[in-house]
N, C-alpha and C positions, 0 to 999 in steps of 0.2 A: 813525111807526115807532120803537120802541125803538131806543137805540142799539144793543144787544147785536143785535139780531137784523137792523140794516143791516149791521154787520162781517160777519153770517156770510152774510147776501145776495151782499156784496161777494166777497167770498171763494170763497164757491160759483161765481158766479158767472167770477173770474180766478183758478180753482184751475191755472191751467198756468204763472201768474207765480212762482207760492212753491216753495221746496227746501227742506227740511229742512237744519237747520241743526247737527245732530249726525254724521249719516251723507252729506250732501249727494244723498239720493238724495231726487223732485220728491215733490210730497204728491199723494194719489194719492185720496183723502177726506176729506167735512166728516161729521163723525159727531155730532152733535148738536150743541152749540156747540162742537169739538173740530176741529180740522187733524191731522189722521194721515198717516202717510207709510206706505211700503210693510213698514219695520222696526217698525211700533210705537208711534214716539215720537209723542207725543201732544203739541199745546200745542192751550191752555184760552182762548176768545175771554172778555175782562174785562165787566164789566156795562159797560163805557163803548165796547165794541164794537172793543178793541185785541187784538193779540198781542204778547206776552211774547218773543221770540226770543233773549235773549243764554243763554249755555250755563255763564257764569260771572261772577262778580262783576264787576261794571267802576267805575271812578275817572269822578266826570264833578263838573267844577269847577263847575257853574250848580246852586244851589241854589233855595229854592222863591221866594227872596226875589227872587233876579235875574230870573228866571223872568216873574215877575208884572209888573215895571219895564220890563222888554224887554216884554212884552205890550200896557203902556198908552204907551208909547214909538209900538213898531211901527205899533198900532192909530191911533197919531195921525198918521203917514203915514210916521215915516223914511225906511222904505225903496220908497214908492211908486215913483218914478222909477228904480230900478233895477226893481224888478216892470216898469215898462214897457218898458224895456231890453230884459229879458228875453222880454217878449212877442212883440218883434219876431222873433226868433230862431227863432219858434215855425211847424211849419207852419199853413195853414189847415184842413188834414184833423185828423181827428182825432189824437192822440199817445198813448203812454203815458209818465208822466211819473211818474220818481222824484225825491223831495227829501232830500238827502242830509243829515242834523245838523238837521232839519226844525223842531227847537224846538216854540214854543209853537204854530206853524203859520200866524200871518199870512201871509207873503208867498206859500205854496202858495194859501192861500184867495182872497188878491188878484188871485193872477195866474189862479187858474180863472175867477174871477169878470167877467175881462175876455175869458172865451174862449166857445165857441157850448155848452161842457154836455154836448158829447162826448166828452170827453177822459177815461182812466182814469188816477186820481194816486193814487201811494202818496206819504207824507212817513214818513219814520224817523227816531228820534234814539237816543242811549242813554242818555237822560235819559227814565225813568218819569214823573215829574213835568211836564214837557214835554211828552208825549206827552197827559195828562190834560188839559191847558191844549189841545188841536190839537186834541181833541173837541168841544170847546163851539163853533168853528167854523164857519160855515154852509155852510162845500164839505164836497161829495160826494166827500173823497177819504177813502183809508182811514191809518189811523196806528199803527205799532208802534214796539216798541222792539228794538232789534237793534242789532248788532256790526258797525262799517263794515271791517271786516277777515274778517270772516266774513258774507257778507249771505244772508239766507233766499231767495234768487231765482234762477230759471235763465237759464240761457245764453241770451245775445239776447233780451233782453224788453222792453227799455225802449229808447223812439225817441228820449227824453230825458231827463237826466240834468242839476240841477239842484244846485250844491254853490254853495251863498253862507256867506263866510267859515266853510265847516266843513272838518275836518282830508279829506285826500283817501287812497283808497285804490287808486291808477289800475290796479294791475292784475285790482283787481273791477269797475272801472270798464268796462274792457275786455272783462269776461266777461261781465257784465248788460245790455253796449249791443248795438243792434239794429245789422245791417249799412246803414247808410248814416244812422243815427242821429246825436244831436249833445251832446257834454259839456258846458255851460255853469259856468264856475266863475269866482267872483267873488271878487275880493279887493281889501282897505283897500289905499289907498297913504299915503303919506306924512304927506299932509295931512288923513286923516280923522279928525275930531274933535280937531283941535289945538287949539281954542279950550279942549276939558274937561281935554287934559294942561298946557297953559299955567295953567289953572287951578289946579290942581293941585300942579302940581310946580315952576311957574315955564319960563321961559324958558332953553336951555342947559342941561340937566342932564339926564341917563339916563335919567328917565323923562318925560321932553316931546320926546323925538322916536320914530321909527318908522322902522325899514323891513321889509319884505315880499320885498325883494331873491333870499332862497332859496325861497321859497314859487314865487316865479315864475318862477327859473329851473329849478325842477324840473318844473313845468307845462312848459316849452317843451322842455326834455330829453326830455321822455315827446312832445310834440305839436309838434316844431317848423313845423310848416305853420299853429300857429292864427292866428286872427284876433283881435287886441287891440283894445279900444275906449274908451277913455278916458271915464268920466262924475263930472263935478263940480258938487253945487247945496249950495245952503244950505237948512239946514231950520230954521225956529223956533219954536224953545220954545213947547210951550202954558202959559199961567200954570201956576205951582204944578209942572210937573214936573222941574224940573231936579234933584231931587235923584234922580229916576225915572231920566232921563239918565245920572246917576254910576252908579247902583248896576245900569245893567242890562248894563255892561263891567264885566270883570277889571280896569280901572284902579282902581278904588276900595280895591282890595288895595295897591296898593301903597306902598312905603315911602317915606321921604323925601318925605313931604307937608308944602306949607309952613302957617306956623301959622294962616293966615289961608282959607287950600284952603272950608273949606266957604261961607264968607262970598264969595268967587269965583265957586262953583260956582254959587249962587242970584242973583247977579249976573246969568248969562248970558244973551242975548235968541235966542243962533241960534248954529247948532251947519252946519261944514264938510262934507260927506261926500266923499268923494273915492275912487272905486274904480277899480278895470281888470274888465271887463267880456270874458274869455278863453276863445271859443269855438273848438272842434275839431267834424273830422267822424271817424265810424268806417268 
């Protein structure tokens, strides 16, 4: 099956998950490769089988180059053991499952990929380029692009709600999740990837250390009843990617690089991961 005409399967098929995203009222038709709402507005499914939903220009710092590095990164397993993490969290019945800042789309593919085939997954980013990369894909899940502040979806539709390290929007969070549903958001602590900013910038200095500190006390101000989980492993380097490594983080922008940084970088054999694994119910 073409991609163009699985997105519009798809779609057809979970036309009572999408809202239109200009008048917020539910799309109501698939009219040829076309989503229509009840007002008119029309968005056009892409030959790659996506929707278009932002309604205006948006700022998004991953370019095509990060993109691809965080692809052959991801693919070599980084973030495997949080996908498992996160599985557990999952029920055994079937879910619907959004991925929130969803990227190139490995870790939705992973984590479908460990589930029984029933489950319906949206992944969104607001990264076009990203979203092109979550096609080539082998899950059955569908991927646009949209505004996490404005989200194409109605009230109560999603049993889960999947945000790994993407900006959070909890009070659409709170409109898209199902009643008795579950937010799973993941976030870096301290120690993830210290070996790349020690690399980097050295030891002791502004940009080799981290903290997450307000990210997660705004998560427990919105959710004080969640459940925290602490997950720490080591991942290592496949030959030849460490410079893959640098370039598929924002660290590689920054300033105050010591002279010696990329000769470090290619040095490295294994790289820290360290996150908080911070699930709520609805």
């Amino acid at each position: 099956m073409k991609k163009i005409d699985f997105g519009k399967q798809f779609v057809s098929d979970h036309l009572s998950l999408f809202r239109c995203p200009v008048c917020q009222s539910p799309f109501d038709e698939v009219s040829g490769y076309s989503l229509v709402c009840p007002n008119n507005h029309s968005f056009d499914l892409s030959k790659k089988g996506t929707l278009f939903f932002l309604t205006k220009q948006a700022n998004n710092e991953y370019d095509k180059s990060m993109l691809q590095a965080r692809h052959k990164i991801l693919q070599a397993g980084l973030f495997d053991p949080i996908v498992a993490e996160i599985s557990k969290h999952l029920a055994t019945t079937p879910e619907t499952i959004l991925d929130v800042g969803c990227g190139e789309g490995t870790p939705l593919s992973r984590l479908l990929a460990q589930r029984n085939g029933s489950d319906t997954a949206i992944g969104f980013d607001i990264s076009k380029d990203g979203i092109n990369l979550a096609t080539q894909q082998p899950a059955k899940a569908f991927f646009c692009v949209a505004d996490l502040a404005r989200l194409p979806f109605n009230d109560h539709t999603f049993s889960t709600i999947i945000d790994l390290f993407s900006p959070s929007a909890y009070d659409e969070f709170n409109r898209v999740a199902k009643e008795g549903g579950k937010l799973i958001k993941i976030i870096p602590n301290s120690h993830y990837l210290h070996e790349l900013r020690e690399a980097l910038f050295g030891i002791g200095q502004k940009n080799s250390s981290y903290s997450n500190e307000k990210v997660f006390d705004l998560f427990m101000k919105h959710y004080p009843n969640a459940s925290i989980n602490e997950l720490t492993y080591s991942f290592s380097i496949p030959q030849g990617m460490q410079q893959d490594m640098m370039i598929m983080t924002p660290l590689h922008w920054g300033k105050d690089r010591q002279k010696n940084a990329i000769e470090n970088v290619n040095a490295l054999k294994s790289m820290t991961v360290d996150v908080s694994v911070m699930v709520t119910d609805f």
